[in-house]
C-alpha positions in Angstrom: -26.3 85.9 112.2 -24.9 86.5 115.8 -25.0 84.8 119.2 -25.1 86.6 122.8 -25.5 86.0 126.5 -29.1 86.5 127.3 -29.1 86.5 131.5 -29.0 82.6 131.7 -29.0 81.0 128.2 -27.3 82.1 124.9 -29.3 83.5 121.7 -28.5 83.2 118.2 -30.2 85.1 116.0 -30.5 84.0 112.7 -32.6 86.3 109.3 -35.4 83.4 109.5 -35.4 82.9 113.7 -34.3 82.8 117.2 -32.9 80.4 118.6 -32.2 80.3 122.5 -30.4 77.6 124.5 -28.7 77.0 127.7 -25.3 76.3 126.0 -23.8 76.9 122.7 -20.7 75.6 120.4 -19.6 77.3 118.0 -18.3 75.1 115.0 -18.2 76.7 111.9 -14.6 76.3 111.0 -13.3 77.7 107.7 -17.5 79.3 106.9 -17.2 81.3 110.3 -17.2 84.4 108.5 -19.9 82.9 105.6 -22.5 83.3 107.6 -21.4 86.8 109.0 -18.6 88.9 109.2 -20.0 89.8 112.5 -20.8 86.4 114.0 -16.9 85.8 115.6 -14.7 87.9 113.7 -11.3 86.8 116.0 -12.5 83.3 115.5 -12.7 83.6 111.4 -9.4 85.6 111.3 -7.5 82.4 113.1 -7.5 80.2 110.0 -6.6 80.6 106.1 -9.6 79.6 103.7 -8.6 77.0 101.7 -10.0 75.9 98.5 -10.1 71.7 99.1 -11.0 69.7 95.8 -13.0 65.9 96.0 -13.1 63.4 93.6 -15.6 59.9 93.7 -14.3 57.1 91.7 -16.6 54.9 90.4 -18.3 51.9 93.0 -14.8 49.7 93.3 -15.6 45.5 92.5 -15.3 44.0 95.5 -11.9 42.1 94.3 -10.1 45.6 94.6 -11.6 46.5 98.3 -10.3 43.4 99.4 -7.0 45.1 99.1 -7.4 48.7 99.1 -8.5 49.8 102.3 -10.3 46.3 103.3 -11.8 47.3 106.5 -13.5 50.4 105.1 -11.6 53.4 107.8 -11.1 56.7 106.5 -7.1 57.0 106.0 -4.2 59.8 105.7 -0.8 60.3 106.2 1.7 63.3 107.4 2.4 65.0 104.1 2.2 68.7 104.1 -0.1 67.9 100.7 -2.1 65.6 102.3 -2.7 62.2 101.0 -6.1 60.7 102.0 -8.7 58.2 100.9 -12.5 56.7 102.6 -15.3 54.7 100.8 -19.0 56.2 100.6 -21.9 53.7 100.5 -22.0 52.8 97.4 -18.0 51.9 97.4 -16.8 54.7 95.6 -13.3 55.6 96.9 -13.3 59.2 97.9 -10.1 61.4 97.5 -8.7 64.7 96.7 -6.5 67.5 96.9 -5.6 71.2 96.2 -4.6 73.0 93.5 -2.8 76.1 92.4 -3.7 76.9 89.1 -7.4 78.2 88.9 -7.6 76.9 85.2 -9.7 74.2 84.4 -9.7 72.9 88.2 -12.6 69.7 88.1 -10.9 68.0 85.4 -7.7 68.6 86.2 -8.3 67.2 89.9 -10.2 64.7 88.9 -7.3 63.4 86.9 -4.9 64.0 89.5 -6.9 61.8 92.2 -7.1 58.8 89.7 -2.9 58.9 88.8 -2.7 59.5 93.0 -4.6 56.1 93.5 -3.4 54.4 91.4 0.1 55.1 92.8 -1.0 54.4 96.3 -2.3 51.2 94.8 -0.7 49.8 92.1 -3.9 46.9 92.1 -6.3 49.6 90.8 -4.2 49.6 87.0 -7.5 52.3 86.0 -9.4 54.8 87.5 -12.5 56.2 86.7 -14.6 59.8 88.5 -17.5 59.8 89.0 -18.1 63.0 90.7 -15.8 66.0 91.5 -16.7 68.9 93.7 -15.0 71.5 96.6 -15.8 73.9 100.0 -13.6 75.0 101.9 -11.2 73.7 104.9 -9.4 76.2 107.8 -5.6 76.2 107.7 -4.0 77.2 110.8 0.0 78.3 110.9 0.8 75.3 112.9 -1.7 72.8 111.4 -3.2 72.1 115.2 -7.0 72.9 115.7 -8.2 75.8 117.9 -10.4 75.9 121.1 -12.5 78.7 123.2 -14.6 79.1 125.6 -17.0 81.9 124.7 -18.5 82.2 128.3 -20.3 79.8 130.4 -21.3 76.9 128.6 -20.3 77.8 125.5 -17.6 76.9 123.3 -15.8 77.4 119.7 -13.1 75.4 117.8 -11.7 75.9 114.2 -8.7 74.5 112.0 -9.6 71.5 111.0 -6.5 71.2 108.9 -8.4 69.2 106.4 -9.1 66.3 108.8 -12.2 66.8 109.9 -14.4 63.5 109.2 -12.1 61.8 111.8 -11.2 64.7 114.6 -15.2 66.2 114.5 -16.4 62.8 116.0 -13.4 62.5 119.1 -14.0 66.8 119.8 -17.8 66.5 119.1 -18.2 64.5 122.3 -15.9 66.7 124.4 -17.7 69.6 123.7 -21.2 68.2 124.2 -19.7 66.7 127.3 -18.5 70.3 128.0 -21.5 72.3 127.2 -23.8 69.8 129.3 -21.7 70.4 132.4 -20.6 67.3 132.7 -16.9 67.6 132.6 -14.1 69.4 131.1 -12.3 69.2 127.6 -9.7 67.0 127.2 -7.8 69.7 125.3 -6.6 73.4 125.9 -9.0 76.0 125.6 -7.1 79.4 124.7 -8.1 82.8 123.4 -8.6 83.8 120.0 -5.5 84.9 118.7 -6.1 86.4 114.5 -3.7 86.0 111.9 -2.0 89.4 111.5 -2.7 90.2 107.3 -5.4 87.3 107.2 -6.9 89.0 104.0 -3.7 88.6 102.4 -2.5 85.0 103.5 -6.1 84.1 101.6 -4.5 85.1 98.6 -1.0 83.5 98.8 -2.4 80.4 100.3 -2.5 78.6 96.7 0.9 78.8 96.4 2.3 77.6 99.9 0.8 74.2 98.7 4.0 74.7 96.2 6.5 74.3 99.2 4.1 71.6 100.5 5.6 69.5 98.0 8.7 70.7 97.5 8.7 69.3 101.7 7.1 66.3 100.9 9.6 65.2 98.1 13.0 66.3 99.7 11.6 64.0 102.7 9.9 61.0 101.1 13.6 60.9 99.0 
């Protein structure tokens, strides 16, 4: 897969087709380089893969949504190991996490989300999973998200820190805003600027989730 200028309009060539437009975003986050290694290479290199476990409880009785999370928003708070929580459809409570030790990783996360809830709320005395599964979130250095303009018309962000359900919607709509000419992006567009020894800092990623906790205890004491 790649993407160039093509006199007016972009092209993005793809093994099945070509696609060409008159503007393009780029917003492939932590899969940049999934697709290709060639596709933005700076762009891949600006975030650290990380391996992001969820777990689905099973639908919650409507006695327990009345008090945990009642009006249904998606919710996390400012630990380093994120805490976070949103309800599907069907009521099941979505959560999940990171882990360090490869062994055994669905059932051990899935019993790590249900002891989690049930500390956040002590109303829910049992938890039961329904579903556990994982793919893969961009970590940058600072935990802020990145932005680009390619060229004209076209843009790229990345580093979604793990909170992408909320910040795709607000940066969606600037970019389309952007891309359609309409305006400019209410944030700072900047140049790609790679991690020096990304390959590596895949690798040791596991185990800065160690000092995320050893942060989030010293402070929540």
């Amino acid at each position: 897969m790649s993407f160039h200028r093509n006199g007016l309009h972009w092209t993005v060539a793809t093994p099945r087709a070509t696609v060409t437009a008159g503007a393009l975003v780029l917003a492939t986050n932590a899969y940049t380089s999934a697709f290709s290694r060639r596709l933005a290479p700076t762009i891949a290199r600006e975030t650290v893969p990380v391996v992001s476990w969820l777990a689905a409880t099973k639908p919650l009785p409507e006695q327990i949504r009345q008090t945990v999370i009642p009006r249904r928003m998606a919710m996390s708070d400012t630990r380093g190991e994120l805490y976070f929580a949103r309800y599907d459809a069907q009521n099941r409570l979505i959560s999940g996490g990171a882990l360090v030790n490869p062994v055994n990783r669905a059932a051990r996360l899935g019993k790590m989300v249900a002891n989690r809830l049930m500390t956040l709320w002590p109303q829910m005395d049992s938890v039961e999973i329904d579903f556990v599964w994982n793919g893969i979130i961009g970590v940058t250095p600072d935990r802020f998200p990145r932005f680009h303009q390619l060229g004209p018309g076209a843009f790229a962000w990345t580093g979604c820190n793990g909170r992408a359900v909320a910040l795709s919607l607000a940066v969606g709509r600037e970019l389309a805003t952007a891309a359609a000419g309409r305006g400019a992006v209410a944030f700072p567009l900047t140049t790609p600027a790679p991690i020096p020894a990304h390959a590596l800092l895949g690798w040791l990623a596991p185990l800065v989730l160690l000092n995320y906790r050893r942060r989030d205890r010293r402070n929540i004491a």
